[in-house]
MDTraj code that builds the backbone (N, CA, C; nanometers):
import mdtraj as md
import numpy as np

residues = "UNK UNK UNK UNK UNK UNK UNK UNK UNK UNK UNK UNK UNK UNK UNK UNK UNK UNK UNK UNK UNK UNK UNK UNK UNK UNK UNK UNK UNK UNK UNK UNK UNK UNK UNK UNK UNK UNK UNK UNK UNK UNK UNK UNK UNK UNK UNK UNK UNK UNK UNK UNK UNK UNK UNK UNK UNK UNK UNK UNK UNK UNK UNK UNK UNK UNK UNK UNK UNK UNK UNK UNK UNK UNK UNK UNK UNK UNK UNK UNK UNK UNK UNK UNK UNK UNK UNK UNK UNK UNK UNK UNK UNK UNK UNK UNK UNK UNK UNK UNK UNK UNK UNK UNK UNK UNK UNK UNK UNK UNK UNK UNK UNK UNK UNK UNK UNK UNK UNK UNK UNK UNK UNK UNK UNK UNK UNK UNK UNK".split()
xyz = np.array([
    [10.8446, -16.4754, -0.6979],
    [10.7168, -16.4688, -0.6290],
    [10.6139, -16.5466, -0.7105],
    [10.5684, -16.6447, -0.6207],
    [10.4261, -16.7168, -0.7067],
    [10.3201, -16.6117, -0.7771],
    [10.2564, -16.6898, -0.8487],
    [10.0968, -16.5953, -0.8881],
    [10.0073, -16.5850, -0.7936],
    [9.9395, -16.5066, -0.7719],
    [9.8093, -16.5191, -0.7160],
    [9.7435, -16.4875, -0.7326],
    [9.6169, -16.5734, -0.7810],
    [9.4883, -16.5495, -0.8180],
    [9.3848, -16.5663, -0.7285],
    [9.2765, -16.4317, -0.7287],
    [9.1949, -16.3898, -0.6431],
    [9.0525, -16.3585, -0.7427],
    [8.9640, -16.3811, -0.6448],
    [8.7795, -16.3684, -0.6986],
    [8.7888, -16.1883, -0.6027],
    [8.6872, -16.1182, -0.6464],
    [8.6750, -16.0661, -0.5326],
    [8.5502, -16.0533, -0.4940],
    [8.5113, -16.0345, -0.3600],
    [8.3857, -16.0129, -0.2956],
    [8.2790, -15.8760, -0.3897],
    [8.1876, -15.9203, -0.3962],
    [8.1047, -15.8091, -0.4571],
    [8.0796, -15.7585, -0.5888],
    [8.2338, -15.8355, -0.6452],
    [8.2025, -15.8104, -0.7833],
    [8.1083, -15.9537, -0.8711],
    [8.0650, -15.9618, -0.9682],
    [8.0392, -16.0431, -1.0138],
    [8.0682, -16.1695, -1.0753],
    [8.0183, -16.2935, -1.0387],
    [8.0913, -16.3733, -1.0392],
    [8.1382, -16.4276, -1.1455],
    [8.2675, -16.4740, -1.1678],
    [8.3277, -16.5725, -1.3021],
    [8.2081, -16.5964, -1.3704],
    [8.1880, -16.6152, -1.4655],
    [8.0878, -16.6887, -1.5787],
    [8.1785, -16.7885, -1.6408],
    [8.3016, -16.8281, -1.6118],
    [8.4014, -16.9302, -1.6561],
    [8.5288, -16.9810, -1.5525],
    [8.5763, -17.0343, -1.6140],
    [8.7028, -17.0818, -1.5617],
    [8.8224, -16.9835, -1.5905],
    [8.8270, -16.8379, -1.4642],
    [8.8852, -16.7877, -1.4391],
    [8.9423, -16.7524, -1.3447],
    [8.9914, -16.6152, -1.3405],
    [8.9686, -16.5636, -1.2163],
    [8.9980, -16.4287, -1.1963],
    [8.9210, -16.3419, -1.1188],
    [8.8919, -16.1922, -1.1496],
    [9.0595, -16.1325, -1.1884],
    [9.1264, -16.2091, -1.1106],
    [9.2742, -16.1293, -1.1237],
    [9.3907, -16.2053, -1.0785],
    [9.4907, -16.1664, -1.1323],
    [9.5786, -16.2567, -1.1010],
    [9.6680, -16.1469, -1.0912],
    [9.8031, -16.1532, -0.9408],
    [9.9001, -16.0605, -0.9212],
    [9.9953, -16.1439, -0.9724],
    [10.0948, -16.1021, -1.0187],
    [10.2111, -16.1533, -1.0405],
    [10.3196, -16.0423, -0.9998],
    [10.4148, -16.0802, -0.9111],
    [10.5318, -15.9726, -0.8650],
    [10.4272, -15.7947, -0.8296],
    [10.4936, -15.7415, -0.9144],
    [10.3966, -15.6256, -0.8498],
    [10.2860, -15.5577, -0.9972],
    [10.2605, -15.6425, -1.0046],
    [10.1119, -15.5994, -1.1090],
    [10.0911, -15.7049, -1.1131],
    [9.8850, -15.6275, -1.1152],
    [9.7562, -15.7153, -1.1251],
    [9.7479, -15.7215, -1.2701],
    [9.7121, -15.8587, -1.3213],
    [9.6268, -15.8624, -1.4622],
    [9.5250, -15.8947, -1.4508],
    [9.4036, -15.7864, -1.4615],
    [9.2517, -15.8213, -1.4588],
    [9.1982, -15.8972, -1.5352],
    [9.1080, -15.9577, -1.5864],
    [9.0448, -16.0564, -1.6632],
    [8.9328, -15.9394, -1.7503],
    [8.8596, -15.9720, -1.8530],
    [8.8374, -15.8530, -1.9194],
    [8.7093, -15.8572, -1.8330],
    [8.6222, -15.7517, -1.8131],
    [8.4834, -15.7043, -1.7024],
    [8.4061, -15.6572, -1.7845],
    [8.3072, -15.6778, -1.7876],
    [8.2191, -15.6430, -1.8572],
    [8.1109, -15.6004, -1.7513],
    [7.9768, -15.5524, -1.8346],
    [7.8878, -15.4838, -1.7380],
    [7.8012, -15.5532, -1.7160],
    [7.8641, -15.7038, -1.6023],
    [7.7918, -15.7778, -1.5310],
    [7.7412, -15.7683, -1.4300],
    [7.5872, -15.7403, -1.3519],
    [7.5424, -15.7718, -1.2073],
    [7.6162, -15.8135, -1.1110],
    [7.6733, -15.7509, -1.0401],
    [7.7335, -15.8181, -0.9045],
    [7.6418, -15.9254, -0.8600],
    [7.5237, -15.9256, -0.8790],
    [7.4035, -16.0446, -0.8051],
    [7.4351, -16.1233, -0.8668],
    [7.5118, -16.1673, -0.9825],
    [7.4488, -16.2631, -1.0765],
    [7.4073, -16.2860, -1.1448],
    [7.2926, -16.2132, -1.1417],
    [7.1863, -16.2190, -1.2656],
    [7.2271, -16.2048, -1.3937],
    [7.3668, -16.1779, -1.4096],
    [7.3793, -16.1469, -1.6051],
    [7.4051, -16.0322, -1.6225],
    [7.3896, -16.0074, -1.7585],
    [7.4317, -15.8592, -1.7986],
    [7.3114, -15.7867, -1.7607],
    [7.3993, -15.6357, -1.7645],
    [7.2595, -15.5488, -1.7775],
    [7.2959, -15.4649, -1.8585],
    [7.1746, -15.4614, -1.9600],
    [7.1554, -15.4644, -2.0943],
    [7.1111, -15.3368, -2.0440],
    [7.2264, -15.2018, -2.1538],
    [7.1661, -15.0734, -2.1666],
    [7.2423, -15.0142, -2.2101],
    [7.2183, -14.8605, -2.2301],
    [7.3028, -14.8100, -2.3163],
    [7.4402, -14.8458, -2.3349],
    [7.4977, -14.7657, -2.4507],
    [7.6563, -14.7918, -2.4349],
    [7.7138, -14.7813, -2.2745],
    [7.6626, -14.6238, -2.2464],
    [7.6945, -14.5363, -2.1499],
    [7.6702, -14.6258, -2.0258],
    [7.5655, -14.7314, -2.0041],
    [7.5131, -14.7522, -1.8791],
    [7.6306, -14.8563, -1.8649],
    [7.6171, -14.9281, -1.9666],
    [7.7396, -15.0745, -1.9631],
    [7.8611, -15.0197, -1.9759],
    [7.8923, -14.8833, -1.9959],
    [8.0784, -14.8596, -1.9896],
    [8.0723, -14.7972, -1.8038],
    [7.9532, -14.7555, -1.7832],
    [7.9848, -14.7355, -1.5945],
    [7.9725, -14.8473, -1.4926],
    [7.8967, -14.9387, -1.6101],
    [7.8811, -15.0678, -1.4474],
    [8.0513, -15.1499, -1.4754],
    [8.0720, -15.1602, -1.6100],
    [8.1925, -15.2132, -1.6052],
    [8.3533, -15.1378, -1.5322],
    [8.3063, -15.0029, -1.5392],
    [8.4493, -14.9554, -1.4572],
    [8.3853, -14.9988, -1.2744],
    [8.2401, -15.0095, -1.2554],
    [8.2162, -15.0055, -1.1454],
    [8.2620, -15.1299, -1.0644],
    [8.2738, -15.2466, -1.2127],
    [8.3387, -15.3818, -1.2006],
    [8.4640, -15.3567, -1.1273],
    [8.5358, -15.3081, -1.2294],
    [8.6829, -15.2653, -1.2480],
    [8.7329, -15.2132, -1.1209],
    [8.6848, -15.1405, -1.0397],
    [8.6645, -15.0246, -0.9156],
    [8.6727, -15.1776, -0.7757],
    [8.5992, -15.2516, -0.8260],
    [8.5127, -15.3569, -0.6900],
    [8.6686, -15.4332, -0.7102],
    [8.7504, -15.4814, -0.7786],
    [8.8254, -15.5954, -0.8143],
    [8.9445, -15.5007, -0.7861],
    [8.9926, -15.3670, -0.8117],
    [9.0732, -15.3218, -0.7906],
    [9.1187, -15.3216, -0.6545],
    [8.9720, -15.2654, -0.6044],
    [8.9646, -15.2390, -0.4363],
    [8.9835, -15.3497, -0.3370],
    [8.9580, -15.4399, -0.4125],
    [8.9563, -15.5792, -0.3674],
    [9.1703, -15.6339, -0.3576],
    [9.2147, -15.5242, -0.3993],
    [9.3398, -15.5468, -0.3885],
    [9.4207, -15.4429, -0.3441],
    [9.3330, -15.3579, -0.2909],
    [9.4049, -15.2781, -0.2061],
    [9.4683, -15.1127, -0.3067],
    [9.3755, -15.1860, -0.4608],
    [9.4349, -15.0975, -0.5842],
    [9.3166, -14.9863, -0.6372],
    [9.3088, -14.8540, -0.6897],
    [9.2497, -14.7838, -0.7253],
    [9.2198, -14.7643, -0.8868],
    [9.2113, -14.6720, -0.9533],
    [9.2315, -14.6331, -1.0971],
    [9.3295, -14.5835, -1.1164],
    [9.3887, -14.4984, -1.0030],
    [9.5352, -14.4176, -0.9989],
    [9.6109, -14.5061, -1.0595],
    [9.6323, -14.6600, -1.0258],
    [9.7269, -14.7380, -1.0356],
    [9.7393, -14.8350, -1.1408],
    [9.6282, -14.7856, -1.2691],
    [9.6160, -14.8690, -1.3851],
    [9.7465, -14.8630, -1.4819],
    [9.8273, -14.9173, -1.5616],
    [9.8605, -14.8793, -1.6613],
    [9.8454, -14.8962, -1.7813],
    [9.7584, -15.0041, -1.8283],
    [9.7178, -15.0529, -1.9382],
    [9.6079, -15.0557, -1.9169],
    [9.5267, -15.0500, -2.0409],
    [9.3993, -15.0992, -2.0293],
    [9.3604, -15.1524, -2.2107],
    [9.2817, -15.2526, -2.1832],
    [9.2210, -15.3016, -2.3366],
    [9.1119, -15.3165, -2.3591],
    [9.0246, -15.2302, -2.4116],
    [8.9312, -15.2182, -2.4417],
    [8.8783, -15.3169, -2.5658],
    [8.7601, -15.3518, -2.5879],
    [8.6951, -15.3962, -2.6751],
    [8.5409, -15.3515, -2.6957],
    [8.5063, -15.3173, -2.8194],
    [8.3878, -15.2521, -2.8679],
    [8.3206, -15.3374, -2.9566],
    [8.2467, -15.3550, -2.9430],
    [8.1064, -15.4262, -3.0318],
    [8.1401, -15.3615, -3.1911],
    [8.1559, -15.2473, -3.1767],
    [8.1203, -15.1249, -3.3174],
    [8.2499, -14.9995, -3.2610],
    [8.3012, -15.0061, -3.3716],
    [8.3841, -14.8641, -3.3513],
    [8.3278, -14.7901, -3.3913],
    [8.2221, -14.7826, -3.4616],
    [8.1210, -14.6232, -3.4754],
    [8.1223, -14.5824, -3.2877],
    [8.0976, -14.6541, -3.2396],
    [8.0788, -14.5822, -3.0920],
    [8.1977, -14.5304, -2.9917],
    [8.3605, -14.5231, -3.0821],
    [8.4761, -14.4988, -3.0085],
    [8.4259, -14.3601, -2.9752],
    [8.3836, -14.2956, -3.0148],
    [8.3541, -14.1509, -2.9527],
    [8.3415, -14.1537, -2.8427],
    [8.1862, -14.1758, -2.8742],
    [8.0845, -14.2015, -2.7238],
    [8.1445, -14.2811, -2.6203],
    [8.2315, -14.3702, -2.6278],
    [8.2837, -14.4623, -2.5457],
    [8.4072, -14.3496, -2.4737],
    [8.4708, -14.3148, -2.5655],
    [8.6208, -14.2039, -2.5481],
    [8.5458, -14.1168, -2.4289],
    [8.4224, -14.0584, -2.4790],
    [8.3956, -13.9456, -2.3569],
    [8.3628, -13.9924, -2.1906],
    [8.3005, -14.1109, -2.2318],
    [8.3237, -14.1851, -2.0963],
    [8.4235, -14.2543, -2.0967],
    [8.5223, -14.2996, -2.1142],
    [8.6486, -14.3199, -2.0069],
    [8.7280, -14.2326, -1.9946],
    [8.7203, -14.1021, -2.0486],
    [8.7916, -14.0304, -1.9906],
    [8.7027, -13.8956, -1.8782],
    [8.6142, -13.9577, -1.8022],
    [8.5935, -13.9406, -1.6954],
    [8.6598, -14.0216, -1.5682],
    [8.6686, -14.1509, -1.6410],
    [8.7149, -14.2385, -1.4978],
    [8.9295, -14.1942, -1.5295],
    [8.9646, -14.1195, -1.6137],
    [9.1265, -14.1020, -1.6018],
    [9.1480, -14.0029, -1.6530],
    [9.1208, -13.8762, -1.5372],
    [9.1326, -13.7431, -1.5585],
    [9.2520, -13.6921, -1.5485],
    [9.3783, -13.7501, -1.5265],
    [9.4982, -13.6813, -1.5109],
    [9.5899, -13.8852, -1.5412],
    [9.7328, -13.8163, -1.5770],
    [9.8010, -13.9703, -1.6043],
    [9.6703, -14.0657, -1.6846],
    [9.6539, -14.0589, -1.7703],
    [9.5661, -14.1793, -1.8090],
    [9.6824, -14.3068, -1.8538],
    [9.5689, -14.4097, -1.8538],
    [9.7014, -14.5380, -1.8773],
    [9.7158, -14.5569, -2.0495],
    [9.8364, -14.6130, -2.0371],
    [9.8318, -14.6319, -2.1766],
    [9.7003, -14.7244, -2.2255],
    [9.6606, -14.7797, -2.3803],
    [9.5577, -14.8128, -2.4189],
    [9.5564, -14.8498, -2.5281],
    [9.4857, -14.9632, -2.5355],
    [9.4387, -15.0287, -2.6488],
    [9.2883, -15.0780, -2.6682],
    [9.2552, -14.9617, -2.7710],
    [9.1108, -15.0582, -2.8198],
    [9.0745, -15.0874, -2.9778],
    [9.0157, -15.2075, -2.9750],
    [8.9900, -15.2777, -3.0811],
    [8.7926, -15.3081, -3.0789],
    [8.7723, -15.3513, -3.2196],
    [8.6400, -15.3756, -3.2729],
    [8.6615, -15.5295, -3.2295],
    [8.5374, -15.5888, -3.1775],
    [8.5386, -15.7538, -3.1780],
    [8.4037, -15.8141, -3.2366],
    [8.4212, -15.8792, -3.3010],
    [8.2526, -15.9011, -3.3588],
    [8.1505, -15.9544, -3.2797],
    [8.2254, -15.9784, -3.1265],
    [8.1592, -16.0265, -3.0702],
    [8.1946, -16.0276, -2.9631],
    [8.1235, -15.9643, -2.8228],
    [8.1314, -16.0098, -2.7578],
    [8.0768, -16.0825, -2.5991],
    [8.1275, -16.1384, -2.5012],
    [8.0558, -16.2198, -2.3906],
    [7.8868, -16.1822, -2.3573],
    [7.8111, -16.2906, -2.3665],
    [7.6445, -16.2219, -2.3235],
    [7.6090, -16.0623, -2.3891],
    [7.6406, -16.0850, -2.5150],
    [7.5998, -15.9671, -2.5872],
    [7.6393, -15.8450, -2.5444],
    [7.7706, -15.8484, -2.4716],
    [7.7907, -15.6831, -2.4295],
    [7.8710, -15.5846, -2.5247],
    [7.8308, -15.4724, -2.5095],
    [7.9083, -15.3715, -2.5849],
    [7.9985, -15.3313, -2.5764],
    [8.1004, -15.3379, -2.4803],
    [8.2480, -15.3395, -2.4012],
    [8.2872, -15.4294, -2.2822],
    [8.4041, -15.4522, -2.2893],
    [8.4835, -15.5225, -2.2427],
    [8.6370, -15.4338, -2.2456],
    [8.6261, -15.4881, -2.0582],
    [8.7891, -15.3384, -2.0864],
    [8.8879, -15.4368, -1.9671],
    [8.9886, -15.4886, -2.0127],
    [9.0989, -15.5435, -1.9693],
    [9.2047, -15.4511, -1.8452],
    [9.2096, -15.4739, -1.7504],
    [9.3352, -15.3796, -1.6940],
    [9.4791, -15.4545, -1.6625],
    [9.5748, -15.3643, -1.6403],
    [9.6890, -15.3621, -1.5946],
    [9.7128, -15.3147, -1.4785],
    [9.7352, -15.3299, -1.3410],
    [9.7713, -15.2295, -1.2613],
    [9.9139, -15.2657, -1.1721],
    [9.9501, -15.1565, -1.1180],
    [10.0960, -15.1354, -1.0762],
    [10.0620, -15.1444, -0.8919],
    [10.1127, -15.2459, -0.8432],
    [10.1016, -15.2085, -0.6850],
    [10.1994, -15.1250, -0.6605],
    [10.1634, -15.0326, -0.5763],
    [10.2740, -14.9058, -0.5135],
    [10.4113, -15.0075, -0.4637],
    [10.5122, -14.8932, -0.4816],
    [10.5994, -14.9969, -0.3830],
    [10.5768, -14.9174, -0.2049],
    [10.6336, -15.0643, -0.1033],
    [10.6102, -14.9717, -0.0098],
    [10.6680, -14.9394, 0.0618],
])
top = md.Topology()
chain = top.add_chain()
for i, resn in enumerate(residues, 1):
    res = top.add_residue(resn, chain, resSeq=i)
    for name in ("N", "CA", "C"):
        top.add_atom(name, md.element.get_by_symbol(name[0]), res)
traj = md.Trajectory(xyz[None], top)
């Protein structure tokens, strides 16, 4: 089965030469999301907390956009500005994966895209049908 790579409606657009997701056979590999404006406009700059909900809200728009939920993540890769904040970060994502959470990886980056404080990579599994 070819790749296919898809933008999706509503979420925010590439800031590069990407593309929101790419399926291959039966899993999506997301591109990492950060807590960019669906309008455009850039980041929006705010708490940890505000930028770890617009980015799953990313995550949510691109999933849906494939017919895929959170149910159906299995990986995910996180990246943090500061691991002083794995706490605070830990208590919010484990609101968005209250039962089965996916496996996980997060790391410190010294830096990252338009100054954001996370960046979270997914994996997801299309159902079979």
């Amino acid at each position: 089965m070819p790749k296919r790579c898809m933008n999706a409606e509503g979420a925010p657009p590439a800031v590069g030469p990407y593309s929101h997701a790419v399926q291959a056979g039966n899993l999506l590999y997301m591109s990492g999301q950060l807590a960019l404006n669906p309008d455009g406009s850039g980041l929006m700059k705010g708490t940890l907390a505000e930028e770890t909900h617009q980015t799953f809200s990313n995550i949510k728009t691109v999933l849906g956009a494939n017919g895929l939920n959170l149910d159906d993540v299995v990986k995910t890769t996180v990246f943090l500005d500061d691991m002083a904040k794995f706490a605070d970060f830990n208590a919010i994502y484990a609101e968005y994966f209250t039962e089965n959470p996916p496996a996980r990886s997060c790391v410190e980056a010294a830096g990252l895209p338009a100054g954001a404080q996370v960046e979270i990579e997914i994996i997801a599994l299309f159902p079979e049908a």
